[in-house]
Z-matrix of the N, CA and C atoms (Angstrom, degrees):
N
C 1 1.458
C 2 1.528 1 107.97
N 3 1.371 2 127.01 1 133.32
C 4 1.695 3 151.11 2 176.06
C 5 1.754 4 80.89 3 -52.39
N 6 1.298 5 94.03 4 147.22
C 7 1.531 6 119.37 5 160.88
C 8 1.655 7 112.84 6 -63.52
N 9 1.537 8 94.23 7 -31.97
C 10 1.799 9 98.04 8 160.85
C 11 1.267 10 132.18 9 -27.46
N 12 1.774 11 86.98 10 -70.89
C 13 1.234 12 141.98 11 -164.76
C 14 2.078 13 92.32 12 -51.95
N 15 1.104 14 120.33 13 -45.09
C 16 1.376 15 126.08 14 -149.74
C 17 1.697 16 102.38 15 -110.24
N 18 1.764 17 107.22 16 2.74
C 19 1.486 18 119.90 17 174.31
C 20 1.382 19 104.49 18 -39.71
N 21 1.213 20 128.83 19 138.83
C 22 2.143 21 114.44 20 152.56
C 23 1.323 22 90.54 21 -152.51
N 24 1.832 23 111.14 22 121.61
C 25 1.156 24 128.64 23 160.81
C 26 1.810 25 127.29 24 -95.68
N 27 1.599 26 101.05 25 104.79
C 28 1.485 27 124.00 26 -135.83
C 29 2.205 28 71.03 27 -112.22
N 30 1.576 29 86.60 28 157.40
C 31 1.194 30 118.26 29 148.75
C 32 1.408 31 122.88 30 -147.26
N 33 1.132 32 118.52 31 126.32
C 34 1.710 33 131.72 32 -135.13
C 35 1.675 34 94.33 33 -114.20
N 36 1.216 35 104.08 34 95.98
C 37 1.493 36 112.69 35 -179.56
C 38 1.703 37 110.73 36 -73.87
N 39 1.153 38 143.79 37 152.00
C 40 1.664 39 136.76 38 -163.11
C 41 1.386 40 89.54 39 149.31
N 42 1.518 41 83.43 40 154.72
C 43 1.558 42 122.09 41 179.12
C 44 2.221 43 108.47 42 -82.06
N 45 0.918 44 110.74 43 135.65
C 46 1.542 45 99.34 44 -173.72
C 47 1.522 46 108.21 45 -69.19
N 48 1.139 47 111.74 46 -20.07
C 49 1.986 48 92.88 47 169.02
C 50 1.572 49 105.36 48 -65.09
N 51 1.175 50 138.79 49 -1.00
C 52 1.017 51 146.45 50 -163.13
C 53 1.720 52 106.46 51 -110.29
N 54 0.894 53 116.03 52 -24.40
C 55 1.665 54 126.89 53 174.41
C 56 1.790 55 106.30 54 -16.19
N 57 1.300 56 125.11 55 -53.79
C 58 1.275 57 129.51 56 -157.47
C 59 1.467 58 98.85 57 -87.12
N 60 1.660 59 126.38 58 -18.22
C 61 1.345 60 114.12 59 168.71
C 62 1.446 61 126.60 60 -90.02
N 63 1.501 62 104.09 61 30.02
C 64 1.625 63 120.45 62 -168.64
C 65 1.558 64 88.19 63 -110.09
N 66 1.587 65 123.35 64 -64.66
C 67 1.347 66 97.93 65 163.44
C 68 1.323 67 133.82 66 -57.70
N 69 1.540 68 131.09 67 -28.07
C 70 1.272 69 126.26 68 -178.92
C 71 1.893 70 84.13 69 -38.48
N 72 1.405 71 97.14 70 -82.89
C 73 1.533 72 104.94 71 -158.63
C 74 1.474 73 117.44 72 -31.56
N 75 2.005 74 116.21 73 -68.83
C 76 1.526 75 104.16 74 171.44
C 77 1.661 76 125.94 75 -25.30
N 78 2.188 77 115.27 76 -28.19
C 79 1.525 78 97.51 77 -134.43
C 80 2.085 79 64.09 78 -100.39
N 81 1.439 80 138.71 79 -46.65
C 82 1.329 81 120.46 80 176.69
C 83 1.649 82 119.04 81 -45.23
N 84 1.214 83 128.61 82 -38.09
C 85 1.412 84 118.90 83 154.68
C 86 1.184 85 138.31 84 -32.15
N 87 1.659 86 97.79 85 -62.55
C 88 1.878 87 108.12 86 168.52
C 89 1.245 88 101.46 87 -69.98
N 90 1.238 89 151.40 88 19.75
C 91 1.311 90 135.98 89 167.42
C 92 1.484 91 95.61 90 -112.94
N 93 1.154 92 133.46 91 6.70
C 94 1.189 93 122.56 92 -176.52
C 95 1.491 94 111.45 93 -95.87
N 96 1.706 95 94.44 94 -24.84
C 97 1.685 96 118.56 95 -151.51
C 98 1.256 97 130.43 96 86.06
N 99 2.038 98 107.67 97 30.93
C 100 1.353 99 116.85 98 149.94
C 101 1.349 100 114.70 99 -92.40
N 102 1.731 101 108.14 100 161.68
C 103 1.417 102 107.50 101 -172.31
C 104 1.848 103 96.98 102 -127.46
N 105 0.867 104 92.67 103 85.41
C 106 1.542 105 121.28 104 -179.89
C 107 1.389 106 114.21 105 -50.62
N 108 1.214 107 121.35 106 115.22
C 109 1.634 108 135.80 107 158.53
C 110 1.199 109 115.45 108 -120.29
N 111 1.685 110 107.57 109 114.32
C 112 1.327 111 132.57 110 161.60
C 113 0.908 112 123.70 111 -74.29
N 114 1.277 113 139.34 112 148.18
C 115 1.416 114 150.40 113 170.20
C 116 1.161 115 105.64 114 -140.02
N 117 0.968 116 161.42 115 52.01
C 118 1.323 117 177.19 116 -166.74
C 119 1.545 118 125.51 117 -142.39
N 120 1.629 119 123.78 118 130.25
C 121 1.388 120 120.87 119 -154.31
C 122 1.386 121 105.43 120 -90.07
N 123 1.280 122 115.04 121 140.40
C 124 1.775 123 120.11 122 175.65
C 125 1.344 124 118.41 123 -101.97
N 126 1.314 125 135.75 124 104.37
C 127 1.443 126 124.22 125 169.53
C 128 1.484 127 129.41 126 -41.77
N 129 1.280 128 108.81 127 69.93
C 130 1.674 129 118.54 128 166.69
C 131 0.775 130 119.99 129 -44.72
N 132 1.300 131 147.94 130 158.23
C 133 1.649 132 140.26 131 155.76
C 134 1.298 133 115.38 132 -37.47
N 135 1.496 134 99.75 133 -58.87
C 136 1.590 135 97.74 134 -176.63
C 137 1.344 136 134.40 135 -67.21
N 138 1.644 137 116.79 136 -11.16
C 139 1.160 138 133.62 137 162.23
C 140 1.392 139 116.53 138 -76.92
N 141 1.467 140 114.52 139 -26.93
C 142 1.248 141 134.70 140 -178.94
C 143 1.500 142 100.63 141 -58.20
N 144 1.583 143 101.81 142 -64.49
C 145 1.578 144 106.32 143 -170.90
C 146 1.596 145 113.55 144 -73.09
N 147 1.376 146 121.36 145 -15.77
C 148 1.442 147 121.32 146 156.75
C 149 1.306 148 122.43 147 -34.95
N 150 1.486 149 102.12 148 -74.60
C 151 1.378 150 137.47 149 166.84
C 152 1.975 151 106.57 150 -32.33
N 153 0.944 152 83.05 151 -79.60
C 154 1.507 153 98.92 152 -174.97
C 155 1.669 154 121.73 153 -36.53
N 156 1.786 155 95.74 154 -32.93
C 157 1.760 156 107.35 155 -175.36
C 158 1.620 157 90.81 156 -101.66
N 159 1.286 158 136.87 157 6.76
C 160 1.135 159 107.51 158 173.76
C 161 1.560 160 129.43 159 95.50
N 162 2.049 161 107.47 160 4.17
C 163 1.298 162 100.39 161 -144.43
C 164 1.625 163 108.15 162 -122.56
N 165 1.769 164 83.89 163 22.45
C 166 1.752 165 107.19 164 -178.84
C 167 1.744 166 90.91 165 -116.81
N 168 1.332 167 100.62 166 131.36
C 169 1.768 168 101.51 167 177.22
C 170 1.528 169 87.17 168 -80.60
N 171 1.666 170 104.60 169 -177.88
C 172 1.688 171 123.93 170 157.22
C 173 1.425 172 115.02 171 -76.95
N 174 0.705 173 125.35 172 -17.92
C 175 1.970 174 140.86 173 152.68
C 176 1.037 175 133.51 174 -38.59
N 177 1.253 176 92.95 175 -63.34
C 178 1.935 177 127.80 176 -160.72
C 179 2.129 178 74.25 177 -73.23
N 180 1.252 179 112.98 178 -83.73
C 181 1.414 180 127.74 179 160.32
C 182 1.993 181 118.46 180 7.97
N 183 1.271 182 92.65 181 -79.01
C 184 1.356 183 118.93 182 174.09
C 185 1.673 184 109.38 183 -44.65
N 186 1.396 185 98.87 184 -69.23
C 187 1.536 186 109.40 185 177.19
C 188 1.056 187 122.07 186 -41.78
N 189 1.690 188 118.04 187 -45.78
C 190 1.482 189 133.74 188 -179.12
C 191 1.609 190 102.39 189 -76.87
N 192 1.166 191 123.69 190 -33.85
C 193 1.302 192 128.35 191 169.77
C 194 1.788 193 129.48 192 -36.27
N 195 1.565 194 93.67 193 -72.10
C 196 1.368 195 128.84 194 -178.96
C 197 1.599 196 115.92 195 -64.76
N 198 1.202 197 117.43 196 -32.74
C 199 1.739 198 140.04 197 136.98
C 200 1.424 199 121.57 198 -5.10
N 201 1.886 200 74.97 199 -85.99
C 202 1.600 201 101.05 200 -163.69
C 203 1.387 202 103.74 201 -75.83
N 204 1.616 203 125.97 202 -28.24
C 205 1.348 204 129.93 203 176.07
C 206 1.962 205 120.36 204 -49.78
N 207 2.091 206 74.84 205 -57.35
C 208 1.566 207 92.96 206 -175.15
C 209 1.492 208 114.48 207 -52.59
N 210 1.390 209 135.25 208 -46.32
C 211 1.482 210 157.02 209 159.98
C 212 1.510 211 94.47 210 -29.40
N 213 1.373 212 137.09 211 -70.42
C 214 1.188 213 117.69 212 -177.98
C 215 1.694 214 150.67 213 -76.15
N 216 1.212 215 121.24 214 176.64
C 217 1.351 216 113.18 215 -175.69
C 218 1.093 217 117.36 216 -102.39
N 219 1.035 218 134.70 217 -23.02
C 220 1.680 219 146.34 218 176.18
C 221 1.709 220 104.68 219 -132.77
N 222 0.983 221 109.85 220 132.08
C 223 1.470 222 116.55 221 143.33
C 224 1.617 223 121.88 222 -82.44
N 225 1.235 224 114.51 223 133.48
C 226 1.459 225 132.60 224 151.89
C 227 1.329 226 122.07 225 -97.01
N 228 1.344 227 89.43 226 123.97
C 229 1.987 228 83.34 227 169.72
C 230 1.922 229 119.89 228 -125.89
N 231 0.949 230 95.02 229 103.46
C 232 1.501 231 111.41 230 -151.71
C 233 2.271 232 87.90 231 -71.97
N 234 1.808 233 99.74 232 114.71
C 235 1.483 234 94.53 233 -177.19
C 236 1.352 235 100.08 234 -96.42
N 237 1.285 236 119.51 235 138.71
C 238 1.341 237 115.94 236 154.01
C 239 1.779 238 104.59 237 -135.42
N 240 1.470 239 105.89 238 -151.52
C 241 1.293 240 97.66 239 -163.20
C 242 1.351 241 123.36 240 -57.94
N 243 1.585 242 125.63 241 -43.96
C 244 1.170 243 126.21 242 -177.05
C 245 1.345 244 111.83 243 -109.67
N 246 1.022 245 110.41 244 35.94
C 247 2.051 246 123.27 245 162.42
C 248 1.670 247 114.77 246 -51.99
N 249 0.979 248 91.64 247 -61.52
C 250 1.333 249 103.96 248 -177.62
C 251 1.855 250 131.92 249 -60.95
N 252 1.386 251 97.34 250 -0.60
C 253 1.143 252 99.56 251 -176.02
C 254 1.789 253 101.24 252 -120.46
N 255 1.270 254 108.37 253 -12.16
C 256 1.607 255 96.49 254 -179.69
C 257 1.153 256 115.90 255 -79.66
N 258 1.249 257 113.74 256 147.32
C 259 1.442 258 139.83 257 169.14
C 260 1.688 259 117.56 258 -33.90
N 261 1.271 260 94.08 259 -65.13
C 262 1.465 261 98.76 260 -173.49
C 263 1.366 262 122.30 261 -67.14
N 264 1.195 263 99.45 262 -38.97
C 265 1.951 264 118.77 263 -161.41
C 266 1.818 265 84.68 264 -54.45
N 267 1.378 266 105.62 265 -56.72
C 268 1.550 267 104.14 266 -169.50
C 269 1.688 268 115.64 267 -49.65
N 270 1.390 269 101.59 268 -39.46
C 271 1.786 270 121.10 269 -171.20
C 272 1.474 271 95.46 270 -70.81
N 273 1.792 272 130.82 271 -36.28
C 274 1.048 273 126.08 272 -173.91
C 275 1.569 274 110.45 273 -82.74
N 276 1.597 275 109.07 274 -9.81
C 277 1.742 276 105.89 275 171.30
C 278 1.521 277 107.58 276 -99.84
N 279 1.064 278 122.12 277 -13.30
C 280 1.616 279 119.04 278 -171.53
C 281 1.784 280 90.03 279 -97.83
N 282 0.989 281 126.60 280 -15.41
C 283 1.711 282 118.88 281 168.15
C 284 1.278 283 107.48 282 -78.27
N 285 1.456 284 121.54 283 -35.20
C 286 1.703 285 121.20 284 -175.80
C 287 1.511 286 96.01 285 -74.74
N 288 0.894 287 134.56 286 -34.76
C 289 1.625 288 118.33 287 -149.30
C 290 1.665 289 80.15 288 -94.98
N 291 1.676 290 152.23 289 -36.90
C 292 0.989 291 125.45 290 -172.56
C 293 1.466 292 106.75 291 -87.22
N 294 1.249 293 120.27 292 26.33
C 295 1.437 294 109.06 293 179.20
C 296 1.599 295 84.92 294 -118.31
N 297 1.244 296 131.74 295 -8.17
C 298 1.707 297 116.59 296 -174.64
C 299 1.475 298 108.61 297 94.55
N 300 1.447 299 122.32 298 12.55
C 301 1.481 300 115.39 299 -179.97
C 302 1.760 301 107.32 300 -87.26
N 303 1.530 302 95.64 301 155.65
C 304 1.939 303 114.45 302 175.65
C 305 1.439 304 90.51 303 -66.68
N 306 1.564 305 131.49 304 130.16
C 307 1.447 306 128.86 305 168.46
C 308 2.035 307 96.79 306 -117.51
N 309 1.208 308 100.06 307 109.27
C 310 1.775 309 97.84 308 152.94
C 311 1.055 310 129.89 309 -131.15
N 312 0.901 311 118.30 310 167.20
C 313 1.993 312 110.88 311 -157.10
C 314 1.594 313 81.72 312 -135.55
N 315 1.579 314 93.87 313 156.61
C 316 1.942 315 115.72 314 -170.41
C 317 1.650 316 97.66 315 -153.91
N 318 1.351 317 80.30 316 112.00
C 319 2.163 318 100.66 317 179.80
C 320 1.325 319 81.05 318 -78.07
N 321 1.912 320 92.27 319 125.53
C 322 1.576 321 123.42 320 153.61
C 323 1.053 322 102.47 321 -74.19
N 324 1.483 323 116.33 322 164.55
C 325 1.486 324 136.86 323 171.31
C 326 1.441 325 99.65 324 -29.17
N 327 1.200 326 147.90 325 166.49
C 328 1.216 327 151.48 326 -135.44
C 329 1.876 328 146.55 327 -39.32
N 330 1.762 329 92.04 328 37.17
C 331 1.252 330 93.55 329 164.59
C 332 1.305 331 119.84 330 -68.65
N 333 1.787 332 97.10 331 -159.23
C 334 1.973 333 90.92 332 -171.14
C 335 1.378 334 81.11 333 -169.11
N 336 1.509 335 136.99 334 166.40
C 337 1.125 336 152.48 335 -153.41
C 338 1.323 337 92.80 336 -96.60
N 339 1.502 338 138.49 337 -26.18
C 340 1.429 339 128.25 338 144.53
C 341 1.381 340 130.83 339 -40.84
N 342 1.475 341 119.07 340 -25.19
C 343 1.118 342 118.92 341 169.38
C 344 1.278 343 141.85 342 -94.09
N 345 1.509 344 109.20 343 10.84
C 346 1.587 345 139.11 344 -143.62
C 347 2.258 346 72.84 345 -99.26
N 348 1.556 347 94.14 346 116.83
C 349 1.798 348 99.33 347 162.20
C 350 1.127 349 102.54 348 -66.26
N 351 1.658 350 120.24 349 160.62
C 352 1.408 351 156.36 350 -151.20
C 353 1.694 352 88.50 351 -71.20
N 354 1.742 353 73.13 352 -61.53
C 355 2.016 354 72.30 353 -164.49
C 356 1.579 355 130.30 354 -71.96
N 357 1.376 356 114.09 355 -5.13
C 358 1.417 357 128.13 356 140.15
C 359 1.369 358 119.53 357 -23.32
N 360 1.153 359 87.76 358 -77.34
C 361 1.869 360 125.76 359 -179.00
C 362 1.387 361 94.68 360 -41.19
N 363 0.988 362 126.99 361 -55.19
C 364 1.369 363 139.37 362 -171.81
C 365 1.654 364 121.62 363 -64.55
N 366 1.364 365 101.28 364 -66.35
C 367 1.181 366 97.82 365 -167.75
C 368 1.758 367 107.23 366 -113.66
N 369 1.127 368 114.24 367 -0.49
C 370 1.915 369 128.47 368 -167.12
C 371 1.488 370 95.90 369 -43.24
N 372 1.190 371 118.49 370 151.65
C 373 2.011 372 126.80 371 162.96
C 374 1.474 373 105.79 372 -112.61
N 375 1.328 374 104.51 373 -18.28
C 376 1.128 375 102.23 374 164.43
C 377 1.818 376 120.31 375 -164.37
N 378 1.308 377 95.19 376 170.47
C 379 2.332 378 83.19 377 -172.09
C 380 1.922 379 100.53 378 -151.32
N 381 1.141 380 122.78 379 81.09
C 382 1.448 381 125.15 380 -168.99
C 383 1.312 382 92.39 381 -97.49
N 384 1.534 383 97.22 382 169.65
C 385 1.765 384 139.05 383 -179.28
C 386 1.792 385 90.27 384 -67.82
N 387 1.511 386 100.10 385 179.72
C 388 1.576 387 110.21 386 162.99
C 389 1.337 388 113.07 387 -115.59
N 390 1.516 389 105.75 388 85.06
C 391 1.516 390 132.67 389 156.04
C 392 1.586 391 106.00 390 -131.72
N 393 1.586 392 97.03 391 152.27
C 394 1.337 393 129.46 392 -160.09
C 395 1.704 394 99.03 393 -75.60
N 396 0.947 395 148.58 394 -26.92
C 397 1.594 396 161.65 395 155.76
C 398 1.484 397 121.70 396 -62.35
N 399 1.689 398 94.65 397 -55.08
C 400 2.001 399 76.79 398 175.76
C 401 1.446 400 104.25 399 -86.33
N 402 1.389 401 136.59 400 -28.06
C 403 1.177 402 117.73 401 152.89
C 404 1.340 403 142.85 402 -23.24
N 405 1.507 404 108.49 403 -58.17
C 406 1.761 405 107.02 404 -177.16
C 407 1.568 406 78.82 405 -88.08
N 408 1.216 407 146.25 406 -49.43
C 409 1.638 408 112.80 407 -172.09
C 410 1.808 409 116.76 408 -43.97
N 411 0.939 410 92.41 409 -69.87
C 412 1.684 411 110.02 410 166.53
C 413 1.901 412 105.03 411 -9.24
N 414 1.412 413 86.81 412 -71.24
C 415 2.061 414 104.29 413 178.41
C 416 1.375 415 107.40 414 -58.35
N 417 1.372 416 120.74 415 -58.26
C 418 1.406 417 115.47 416 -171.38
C 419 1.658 418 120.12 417 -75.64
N 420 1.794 419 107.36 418 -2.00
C 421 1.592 420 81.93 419 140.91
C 422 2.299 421 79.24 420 138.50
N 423 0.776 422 118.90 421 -33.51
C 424 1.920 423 134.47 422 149.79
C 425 1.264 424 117.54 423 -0.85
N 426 1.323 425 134.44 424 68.55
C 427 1.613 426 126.44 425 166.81
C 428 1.305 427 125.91 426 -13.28
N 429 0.979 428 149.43 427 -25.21
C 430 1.258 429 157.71 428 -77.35
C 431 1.950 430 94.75 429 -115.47
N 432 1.017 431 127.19 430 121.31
C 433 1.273 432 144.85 431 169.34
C 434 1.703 433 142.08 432 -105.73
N 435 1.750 434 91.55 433 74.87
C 436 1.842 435 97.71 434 -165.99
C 437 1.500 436 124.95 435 -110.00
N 438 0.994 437 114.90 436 150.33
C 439 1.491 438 102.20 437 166.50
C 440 1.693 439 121.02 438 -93.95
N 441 1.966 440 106.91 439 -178.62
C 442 1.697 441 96.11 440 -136.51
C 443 1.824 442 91.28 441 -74.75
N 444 1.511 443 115.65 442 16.55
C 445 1.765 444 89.55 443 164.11
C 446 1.804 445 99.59 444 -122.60
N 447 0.609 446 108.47 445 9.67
C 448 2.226 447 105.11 446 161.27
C 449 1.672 448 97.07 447 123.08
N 450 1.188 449 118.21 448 -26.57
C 451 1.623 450 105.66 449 179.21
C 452 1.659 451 116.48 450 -34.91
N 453 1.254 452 101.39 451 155.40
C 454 2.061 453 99.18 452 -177.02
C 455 1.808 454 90.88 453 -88.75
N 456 0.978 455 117.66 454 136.12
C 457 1.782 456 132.22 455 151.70
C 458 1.300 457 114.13 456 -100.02
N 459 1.585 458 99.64 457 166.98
C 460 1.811 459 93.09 458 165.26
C 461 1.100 460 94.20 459 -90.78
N 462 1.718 461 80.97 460 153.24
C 463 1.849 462 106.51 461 152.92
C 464 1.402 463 129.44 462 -46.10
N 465 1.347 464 124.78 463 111.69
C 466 1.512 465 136.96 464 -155.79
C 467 1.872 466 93.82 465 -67.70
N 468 1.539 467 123.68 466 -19.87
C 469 1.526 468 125.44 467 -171.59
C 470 1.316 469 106.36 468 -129.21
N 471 1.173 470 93.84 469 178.48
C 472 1.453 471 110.75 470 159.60
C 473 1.861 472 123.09 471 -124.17
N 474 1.381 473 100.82 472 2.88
C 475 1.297 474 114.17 473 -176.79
C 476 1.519 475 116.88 474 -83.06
N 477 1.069 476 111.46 475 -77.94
C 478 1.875 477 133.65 476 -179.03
C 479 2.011 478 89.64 477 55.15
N 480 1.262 479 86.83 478 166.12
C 481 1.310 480 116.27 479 -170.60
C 482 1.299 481 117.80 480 -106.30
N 483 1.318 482 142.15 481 132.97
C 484 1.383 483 154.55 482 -151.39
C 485 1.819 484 102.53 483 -84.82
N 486 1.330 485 96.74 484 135.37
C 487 1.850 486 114.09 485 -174.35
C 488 1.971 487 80.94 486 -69.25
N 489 1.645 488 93.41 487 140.03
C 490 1.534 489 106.84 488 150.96
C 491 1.126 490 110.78 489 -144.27
């Protein structure tokens, strides 16, 4: 298969303490012989200190959001411990599922099915361990329903969201 062939334009939903498990993931992809495009926002410093003074509306946010969402083909939503409680991560899965995007989420090193966001729960097609297989299955389109050490679970829905 062409390096084409193995393109996947991802937007990597996560909490910003989580920033460094966005490359873990891109850099196990390219080792697979995916050629990974993110669209997904990183807490820089300088975004940090944006953020921090107040000088990004929820708008400005949104707009840049719905963008970077719309641009991709799959959502990822990378769970770890405090996934589940942010604001956005949820706003960034309830924007994928009304735009028609595949949403699956992949427990980093020590999530737990406590940490799996609402709207996961809700609308996910799929929710794997952190291995390099149910992952790109997961992306390339794979029902697949596990918990964060590989056991099969049920499917938290009955909905899931359509491959584009």
């Amino acid at each position: 298969m062409s390096k084409e062939g193995k393109r996947r334009h991802l937007f990597i939903s996560h909490h910003h303490k989580d920033d460094g498990e966005v490359s873990k993931l891109t850099n196990l992809m390219l080792g697979k012989g995916y050629d990974v495009r993110n669209s997904s926002v990183r807490m820089k410093p300088e975004n940090q200190r944006r953020m921090d003074e107040k000088r990004v509306s929820d708008k400005v946010i949104e707009r840049v959001l719905r963008m970077k969402i719309s641009w991709a083909g799959t959502i990822v939503v990378l769970i770890g411990k405090d996934t589940h409680s942010r604001k956005w991560v949820n706003w960034e899965i309830d924007k994928a599922h009304q735009q028609g995007k595949r949403i699956i989420g992949v427990f980093v090193r020590g999530g737990t099915e406590a940490n799996i966001p609402p709207s996961l729960e809700k609308y996910g097609s799929a929710i794997v361990n952190w291995n390099s297989d149910s992952i790109i299955n997961a992306i390339d389109g794979v029902n697949n329903f596990e918990n964060p050490d590989g056991s099969t679970r049920d499917a938290p829905n009955s909905g899931g969201s359509v491959n584009c």
